[in-house]
C-alpha positions as CSV (number, residue, x, y, z in Angstrom):
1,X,-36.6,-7.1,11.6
2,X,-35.7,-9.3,9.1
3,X,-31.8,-10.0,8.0
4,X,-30.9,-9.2,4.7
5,X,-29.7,-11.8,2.5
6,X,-26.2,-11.2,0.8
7,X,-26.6,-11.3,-3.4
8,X,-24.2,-10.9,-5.7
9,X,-26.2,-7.6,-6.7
10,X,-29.7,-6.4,-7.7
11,X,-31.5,-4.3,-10.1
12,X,-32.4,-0.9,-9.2
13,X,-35.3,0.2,-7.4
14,X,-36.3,3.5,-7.3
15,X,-38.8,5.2,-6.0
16,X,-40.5,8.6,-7.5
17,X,-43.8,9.9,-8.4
18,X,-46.5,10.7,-6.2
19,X,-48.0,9.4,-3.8
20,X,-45.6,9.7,-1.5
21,X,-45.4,6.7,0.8
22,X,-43.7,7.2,4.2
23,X,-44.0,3.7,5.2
24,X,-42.2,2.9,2.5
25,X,-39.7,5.7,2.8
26,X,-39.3,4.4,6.5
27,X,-38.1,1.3,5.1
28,X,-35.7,2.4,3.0
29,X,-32.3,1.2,4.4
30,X,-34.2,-2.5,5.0
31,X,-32.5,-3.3,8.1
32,X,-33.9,-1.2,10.5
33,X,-36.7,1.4,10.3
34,X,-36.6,5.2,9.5
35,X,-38.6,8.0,11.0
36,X,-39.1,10.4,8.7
37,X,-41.0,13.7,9.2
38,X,-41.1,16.5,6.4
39,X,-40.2,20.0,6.9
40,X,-42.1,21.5,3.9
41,X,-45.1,21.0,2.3
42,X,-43.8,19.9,-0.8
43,X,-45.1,16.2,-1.9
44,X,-41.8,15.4,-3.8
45,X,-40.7,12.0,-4.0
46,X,-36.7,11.1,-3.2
47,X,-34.7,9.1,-5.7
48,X,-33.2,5.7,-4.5
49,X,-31.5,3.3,-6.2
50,X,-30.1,0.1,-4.5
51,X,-28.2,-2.7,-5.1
52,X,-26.7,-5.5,-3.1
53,X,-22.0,-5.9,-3.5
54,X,-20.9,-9.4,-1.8
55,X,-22.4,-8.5,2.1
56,X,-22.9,-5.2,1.6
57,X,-26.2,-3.0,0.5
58,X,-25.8,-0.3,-1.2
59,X,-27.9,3.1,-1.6
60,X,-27.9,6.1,-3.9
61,X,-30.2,8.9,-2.6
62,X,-31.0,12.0,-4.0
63,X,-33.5,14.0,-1.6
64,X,-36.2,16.1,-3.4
65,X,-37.6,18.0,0.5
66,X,-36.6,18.5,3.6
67,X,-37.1,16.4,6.5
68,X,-35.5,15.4,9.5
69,X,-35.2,11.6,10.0
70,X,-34.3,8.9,12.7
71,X,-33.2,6.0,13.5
72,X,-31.3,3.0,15.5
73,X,-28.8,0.6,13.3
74,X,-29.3,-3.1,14.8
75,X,-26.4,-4.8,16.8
76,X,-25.2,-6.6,13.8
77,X,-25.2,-3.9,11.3
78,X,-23.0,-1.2,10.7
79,X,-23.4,2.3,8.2
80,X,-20.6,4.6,6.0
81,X,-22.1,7.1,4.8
82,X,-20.9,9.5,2.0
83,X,-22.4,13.0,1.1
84,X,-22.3,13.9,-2.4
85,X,-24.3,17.4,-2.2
86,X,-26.2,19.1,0.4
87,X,-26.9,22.9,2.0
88,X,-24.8,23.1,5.3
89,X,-27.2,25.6,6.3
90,X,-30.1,23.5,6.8
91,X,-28.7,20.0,7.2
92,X,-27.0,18.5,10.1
93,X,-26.2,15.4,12.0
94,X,-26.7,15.2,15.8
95,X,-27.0,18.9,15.3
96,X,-23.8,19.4,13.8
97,X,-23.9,20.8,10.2
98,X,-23.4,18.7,7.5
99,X,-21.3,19.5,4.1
100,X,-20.8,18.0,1.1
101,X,-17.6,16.2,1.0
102,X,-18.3,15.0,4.8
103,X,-18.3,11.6,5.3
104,X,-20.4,9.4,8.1
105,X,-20.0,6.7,10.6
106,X,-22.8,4.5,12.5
107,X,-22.0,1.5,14.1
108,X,-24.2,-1.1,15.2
109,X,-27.0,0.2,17.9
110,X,-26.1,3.9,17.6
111,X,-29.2,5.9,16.9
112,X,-28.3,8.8,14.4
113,X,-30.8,12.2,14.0
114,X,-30.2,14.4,11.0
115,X,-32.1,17.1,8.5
116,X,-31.4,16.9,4.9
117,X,-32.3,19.4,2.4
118,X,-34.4,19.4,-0.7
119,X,-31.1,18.8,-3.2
120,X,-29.1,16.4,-0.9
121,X,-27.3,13.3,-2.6
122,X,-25.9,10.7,-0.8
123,X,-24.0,7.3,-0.7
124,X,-24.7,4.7,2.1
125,X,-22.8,1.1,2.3
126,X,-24.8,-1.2,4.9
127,X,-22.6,-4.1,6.2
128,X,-22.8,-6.4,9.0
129,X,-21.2,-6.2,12.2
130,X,-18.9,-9.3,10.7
131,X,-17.9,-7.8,7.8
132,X,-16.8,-5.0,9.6
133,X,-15.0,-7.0,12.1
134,X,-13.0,-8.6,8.9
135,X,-12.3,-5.2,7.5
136,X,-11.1,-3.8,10.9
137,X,-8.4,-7.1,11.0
138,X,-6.9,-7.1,7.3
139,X,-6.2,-3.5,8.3
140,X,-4.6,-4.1,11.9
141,X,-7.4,-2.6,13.7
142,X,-9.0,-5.7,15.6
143,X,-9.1,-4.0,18.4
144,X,-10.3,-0.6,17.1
145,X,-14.2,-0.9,17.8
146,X,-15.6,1.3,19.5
147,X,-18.6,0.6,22.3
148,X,-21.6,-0.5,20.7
149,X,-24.5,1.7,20.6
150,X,-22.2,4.7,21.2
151,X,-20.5,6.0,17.9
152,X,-22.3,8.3,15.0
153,X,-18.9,10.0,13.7
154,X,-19.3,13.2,11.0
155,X,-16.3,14.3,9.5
156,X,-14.4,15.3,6.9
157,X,-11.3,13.7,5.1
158,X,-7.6,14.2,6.0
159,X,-5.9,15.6,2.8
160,X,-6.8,16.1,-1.0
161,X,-5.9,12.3,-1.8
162,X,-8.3,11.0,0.6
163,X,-11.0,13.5,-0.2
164,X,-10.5,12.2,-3.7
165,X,-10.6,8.8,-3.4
166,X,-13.4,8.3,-1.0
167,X,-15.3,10.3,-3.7
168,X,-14.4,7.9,-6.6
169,X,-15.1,5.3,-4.9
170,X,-18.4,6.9,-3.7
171,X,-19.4,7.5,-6.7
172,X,-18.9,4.8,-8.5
173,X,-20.5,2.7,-6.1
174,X,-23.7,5.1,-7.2
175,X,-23.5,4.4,-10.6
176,X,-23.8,0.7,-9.7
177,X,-27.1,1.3,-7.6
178,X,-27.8,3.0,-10.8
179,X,-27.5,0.8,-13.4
180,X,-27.0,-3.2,-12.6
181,X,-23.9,-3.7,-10.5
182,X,-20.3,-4.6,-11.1
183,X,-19.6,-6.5,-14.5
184,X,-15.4,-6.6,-14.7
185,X,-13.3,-8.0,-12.5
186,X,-11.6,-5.1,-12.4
187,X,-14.3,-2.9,-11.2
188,X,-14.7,-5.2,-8.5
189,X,-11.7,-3.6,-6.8
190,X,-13.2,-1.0,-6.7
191,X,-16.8,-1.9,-4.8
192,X,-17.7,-1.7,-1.5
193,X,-15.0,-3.1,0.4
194,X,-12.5,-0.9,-1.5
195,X,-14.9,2.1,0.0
196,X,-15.3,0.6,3.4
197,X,-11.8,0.0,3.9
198,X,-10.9,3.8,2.6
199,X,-14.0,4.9,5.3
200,X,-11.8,3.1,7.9
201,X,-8.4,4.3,6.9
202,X,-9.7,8.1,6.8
203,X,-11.5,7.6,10.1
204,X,-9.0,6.5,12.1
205,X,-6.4,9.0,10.4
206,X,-9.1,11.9,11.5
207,X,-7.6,14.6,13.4
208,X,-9.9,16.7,16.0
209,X,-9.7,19.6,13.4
210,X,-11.5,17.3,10.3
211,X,-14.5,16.8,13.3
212,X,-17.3,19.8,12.0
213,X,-17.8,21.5,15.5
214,X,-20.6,22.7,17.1
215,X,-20.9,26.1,18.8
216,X,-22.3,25.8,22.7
217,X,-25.4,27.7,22.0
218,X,-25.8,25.1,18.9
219,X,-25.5,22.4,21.1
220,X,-28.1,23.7,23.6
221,X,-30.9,24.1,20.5
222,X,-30.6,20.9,19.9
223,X,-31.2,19.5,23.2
224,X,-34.0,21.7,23.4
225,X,-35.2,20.1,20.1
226,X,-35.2,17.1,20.7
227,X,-36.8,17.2,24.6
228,X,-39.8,19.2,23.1
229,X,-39.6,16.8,19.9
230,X,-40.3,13.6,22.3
231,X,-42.3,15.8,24.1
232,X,-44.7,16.3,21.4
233,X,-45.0,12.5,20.3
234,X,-46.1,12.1,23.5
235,X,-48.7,14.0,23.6
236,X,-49.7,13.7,20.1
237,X,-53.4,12.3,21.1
238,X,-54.3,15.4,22.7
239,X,-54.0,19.3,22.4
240,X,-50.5,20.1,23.0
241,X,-49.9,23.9,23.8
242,X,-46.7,25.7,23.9
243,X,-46.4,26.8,27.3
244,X,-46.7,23.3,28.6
245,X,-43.6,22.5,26.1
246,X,-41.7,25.4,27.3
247,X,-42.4,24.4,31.1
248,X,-41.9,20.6,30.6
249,X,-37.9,21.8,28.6
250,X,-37.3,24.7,31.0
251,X,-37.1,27.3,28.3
252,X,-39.1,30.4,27.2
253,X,-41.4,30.6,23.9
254,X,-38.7,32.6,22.3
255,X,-35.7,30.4,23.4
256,X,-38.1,27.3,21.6
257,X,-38.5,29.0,18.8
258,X,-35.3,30.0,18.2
259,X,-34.1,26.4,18.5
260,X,-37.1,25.2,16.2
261,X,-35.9,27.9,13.7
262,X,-32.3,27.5,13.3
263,X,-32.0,23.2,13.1
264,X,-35.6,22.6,11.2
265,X,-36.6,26.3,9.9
266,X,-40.2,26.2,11.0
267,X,-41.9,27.1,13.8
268,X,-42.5,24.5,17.0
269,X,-46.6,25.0,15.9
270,X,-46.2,24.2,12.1
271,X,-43.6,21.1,13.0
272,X,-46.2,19.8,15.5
273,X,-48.6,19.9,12.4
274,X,-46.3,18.5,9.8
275,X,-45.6,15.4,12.8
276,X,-49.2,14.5,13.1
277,X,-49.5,14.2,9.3
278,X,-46.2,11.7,8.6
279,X,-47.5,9.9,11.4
280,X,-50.8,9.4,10.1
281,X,-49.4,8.6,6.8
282,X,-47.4,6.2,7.9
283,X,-50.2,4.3,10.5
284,X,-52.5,4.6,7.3
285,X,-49.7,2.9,5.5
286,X,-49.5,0.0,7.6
287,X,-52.9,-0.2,8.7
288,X,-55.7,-2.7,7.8
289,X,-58.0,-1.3,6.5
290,X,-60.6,-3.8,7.6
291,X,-60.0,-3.4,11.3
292,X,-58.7,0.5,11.7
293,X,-60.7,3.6,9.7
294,X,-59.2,7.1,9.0
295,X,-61.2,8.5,11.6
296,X,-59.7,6.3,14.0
297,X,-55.8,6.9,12.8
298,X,-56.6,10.8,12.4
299,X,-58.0,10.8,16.2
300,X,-55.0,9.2,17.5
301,X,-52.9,11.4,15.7
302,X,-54.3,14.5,17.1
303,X,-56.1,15.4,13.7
304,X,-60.0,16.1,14.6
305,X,-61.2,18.4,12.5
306,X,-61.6,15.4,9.6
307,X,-62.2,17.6,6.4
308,X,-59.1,20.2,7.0
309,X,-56.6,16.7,7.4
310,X,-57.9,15.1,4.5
311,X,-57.3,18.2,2.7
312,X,-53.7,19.1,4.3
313,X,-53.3,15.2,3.8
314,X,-53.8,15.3,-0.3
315,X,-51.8,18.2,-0.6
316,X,-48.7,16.7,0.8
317,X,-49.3,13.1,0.0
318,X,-51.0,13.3,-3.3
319,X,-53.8,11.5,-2.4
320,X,-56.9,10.6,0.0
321,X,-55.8,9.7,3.9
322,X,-58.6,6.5,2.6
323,X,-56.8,5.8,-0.3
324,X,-53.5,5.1,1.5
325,X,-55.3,2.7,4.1
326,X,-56.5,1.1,1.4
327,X,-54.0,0.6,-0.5
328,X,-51.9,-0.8,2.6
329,X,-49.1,-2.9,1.2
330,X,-48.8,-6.4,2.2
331,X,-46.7,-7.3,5.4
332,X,-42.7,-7.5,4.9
333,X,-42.8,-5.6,1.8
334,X,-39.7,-3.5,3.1
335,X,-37.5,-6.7,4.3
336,X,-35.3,-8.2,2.0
């Protein structure tokens, strides 16, 4: 991992058109790595435009698919998150569901798991741990932090003010991914500090009611999910069959399939599939081509009948599995 450098700001860059990259994707918030596996077979591309305010990076995302994605936030970085648009029905955080208007917290070392639908638009600010810490003071909340590695907070803002501001200041933060950053003085009040500092304020004025809830039965699908999930990575080499999942989680085929169907809306078989292929794509991604062959990376991933995954492969991806390790990028291409 490489730090990111703080600039003034930076043009956009933003990503579309087939094929689709998930190494690249993975690299998307720069300072840590994201898992991404799809959850259709749609080869869509997402939009993102980034930019760089003073210490803080800057993303405007608009998601094309679904896909469920993970990942950890280093100890020195810290995430505020603001959703624009998405379908509650089929997106969620930690399990929880997910709405538009719902704001997000991640602070350094927490590990956050979430779906987003095809649709979804989004606002992250990325600052360090220090900047945080400087926020948290001016405010009178030094001693507000909570245990690293142990907070990913989803919720919605306290009253129609803060709803609105957090949204103007979301979205003009957007804009500036957009186009080329803050020109006026005056808009500089309005930047990413302005929105961090209205994150906090709404955050810690949260009551237990603007927390989304999740039902108990909810809550057990997702534990479910993700045991059979890490269950499957596992065992990704080999033949993994269903019964052995079931056994190894302690639940019946039904009970997995009823998890797999209400947080990802596919069946535990067809997400297995779909999590052999982003893998691939991303090991073919990063691969050299001179010391590791498709055959090789296919093998690994469980893939053996060759002709059916390159076929699968080009449908989703756009293009050959030997035309991605080929066209490998070079190394630190998604550091800033």
């Amino acid at each position: 991992m490489d730090e990111a450098r703080p600039k003034r700001h930076s043009k956009p860059d933003q990503a579309g058109g087939p094929p689709l990259d998930l190494a690249a994707l993975a690299g998307l918030l720069k300072v840590c790595d994201l898992d991404v596996v799809l959850l259709d077979r749609q080869g869509a591309c997402p939009g993102v435009a980034t930019s760089v305010d003073e210490d803080a990076l800057i993303y405007s995302i608009t998601n094309a698919f679904t896909f469920r994605g993970r990942f950890t936030l280093p100890p020195d970085w810290c995430l505020f998150g603001y959703v624009h648009h998405t379908d509650p029905s089929a997106s969620w955080c930690h399990g929880v569901s997910m709405d538009t208007g719902m704001v997000v917290t991640v602070l350094p070392g927490a590990s956050s798991e979430f779906v987003l639908s095809a649709g979804s638009r989004l606002t992250l600010v990325l600052i360090p741990l220090s900047a945080l810490k400087q926020r948290l003071s001016e405010l009178g909340l030094g001693a507000s932090l909570p245990t690293i590695g142990q907070y990913v907070r989803l919720f919605r803002p306290s009253g129609d003010a803060t709803a609105r501001r957090l949204e103007q200041l979301a979205t003009r933060l957007a804009q500036w991914s957009r186009e080329s950053g803050p020109q006026e003085t005056s808009d500089r009040l309005e930047g990413a500090s302005a929105y961090v500092r209205a994150h906090l304020m709404a955050k810690f004025s949260a009551t237990p009611d603007d927390r989304p809830r999740c039902s108990r039965g909810r809550l057990m699908h997702y534990r479910i999910l993700r045991r059979a999930e890490d269950f499957m990575r596992l065992h990704m080499h080999r033949n993994v069959y269903m019964q052995e999942i079931c056994n190894t989680v302690g639940v019946s085929e039904r009970t997995l399939r009823y998890a797999f169907d209400e947080l990802l809306g596919i069946s535990p078989n067809r997400y297995l599939s779909m999590l052999r292929l982003c893998t691939a794509n991303r090991s073919l991604s990063a691969s050299d081509a001179s010391r590791n062959s498709v055959k090789s990376i296919a093998l690994n991933c469980g893939l053996w009948d060759l002709s059916k995954f390159a076929g699968k492969y080009r449908r989703i991806f756009g293009e050959l599995p030997s035309d991605t390790l080929l066209r490998s990028p070079p190394v630190g291409i998604w550091r800033m």
